[in-house]
N, C-alpha and C positions, 0 to 999 in steps of 0.2 A: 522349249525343251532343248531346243540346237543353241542358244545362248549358254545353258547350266552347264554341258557338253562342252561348249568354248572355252566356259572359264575354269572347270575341272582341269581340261586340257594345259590350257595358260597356267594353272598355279603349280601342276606337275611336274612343268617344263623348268618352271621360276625353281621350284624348290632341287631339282635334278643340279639345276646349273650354279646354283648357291652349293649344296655339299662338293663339286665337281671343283670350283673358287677355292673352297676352304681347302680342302686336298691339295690344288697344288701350291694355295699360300705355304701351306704345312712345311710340305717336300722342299719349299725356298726359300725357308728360312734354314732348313736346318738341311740339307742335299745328304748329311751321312745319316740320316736317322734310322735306315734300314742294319748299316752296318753298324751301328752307334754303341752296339754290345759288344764289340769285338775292336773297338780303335778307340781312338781319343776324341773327344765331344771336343770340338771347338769353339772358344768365344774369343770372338775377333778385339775384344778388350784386353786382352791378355796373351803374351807369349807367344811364338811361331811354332805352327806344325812342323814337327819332326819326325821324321820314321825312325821306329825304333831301329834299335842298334843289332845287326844280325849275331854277335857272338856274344856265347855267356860270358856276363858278367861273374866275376871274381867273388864267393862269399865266406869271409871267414867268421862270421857268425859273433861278431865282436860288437856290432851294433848296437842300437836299443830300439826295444817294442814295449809302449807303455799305454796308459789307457790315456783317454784323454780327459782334459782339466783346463781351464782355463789360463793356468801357467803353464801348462806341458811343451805350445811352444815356444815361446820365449825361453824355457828352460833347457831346450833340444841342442844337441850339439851335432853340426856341422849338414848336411842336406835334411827337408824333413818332410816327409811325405806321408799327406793325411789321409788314411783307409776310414772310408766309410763302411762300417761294416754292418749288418742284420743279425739278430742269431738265428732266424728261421731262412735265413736262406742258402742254399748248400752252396752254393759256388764262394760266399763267405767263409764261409764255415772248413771249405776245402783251405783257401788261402791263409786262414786263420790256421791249421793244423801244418801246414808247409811252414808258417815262419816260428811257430813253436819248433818244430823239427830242424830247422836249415839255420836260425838264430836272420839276421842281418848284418849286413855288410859295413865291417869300419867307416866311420865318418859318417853314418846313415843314421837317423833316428823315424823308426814310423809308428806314426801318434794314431790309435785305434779308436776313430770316434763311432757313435752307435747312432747309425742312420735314422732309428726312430725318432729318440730322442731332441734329438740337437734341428729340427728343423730351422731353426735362424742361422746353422752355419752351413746346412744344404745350399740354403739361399744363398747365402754370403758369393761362395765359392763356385755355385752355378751344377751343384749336384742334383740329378734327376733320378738316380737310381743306385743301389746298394754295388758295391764292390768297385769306386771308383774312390782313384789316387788323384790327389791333388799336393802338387807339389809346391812349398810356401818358402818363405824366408821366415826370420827370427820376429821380424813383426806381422807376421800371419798374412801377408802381402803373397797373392798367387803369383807364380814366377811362369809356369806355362799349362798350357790347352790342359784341362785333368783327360784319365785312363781309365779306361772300363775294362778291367780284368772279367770281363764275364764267361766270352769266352772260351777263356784257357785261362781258367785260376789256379793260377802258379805264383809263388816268389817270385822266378826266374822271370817269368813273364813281366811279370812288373818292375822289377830290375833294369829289365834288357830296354824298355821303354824309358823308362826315365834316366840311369847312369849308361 
């Protein structure tokens, strides 16, 4: 009986200290995961952290906002930054109703892909969740760390991070 008892004990201890492991592998690989909806998801393959830029950016709504297609960016003129977007998820759906209203900023092009969808360019780009910017070149090459407008889904907000 005190044997069953020991080893009850042992595999409770064993399984405690395994989920305890995996928690803090978790937290070290990725240390902003907590804040990760409100900043920029870093992958060290790509780009330097920057804090965004504390003053509004300038919008004169001369930009363009298109859907996305597999020319879209190659076709994109001058910065272009890919919105993953949902349609059931409102902090999308807010962003989405801010850049119909506010237009985007000359020399800006943001390409609207749909998160569902497109799971090979989630992957690509290192997207884990709906309302994150990823800012490319003309051959779809990521240029820095993407933005998770979660947040505070604004244009502005996203602006002010990336220009």
């Amino acid at each position: 009986m005190n044997k069953r008892i020991l080893v009850i004990v042992v595999a409770l201890a064993a399984i405690v200290i395994a989920a305890v492991a995996m928690l803090s592998i978790g937290t070290a690989q990725n240390p902003n995961s907590s804040a990760s909806n409100n900043s920029s998801e870093s992958d060290s393959s790509t780009g330097s952290r920057e804090e965004p830029n504390s003053t509004p950016v300038e919008n004169d709504g001369a930009g363009e906002y298109v859907e996305y297609s597999t020319s879209a960016i190659a076709e994109a003129d001058g910065r272009v930054l890919l919105f993953f977007h949902a349609p059931w998820c409102p902090q999308c759906v807010t962003i989405d109703d801010d850049i119909a209203a506010e237009g985007v900023p000359s020399g800006v092009t943001i390409i609207k892909v749909d998160y569902d969808s497109n799971q090979d360019l989630r992957a690509e780009y290192g997207v884990t969740q709906q309302t994150t910017f990823v800012e490319v070149n003309s051959s779809g090459e990521k240029l820095r760390d993407n933005f998770v407008a979660y947040a505070d889904p604004t244009l502005q907000t996203v602006l002010t991070a990336f220009l």
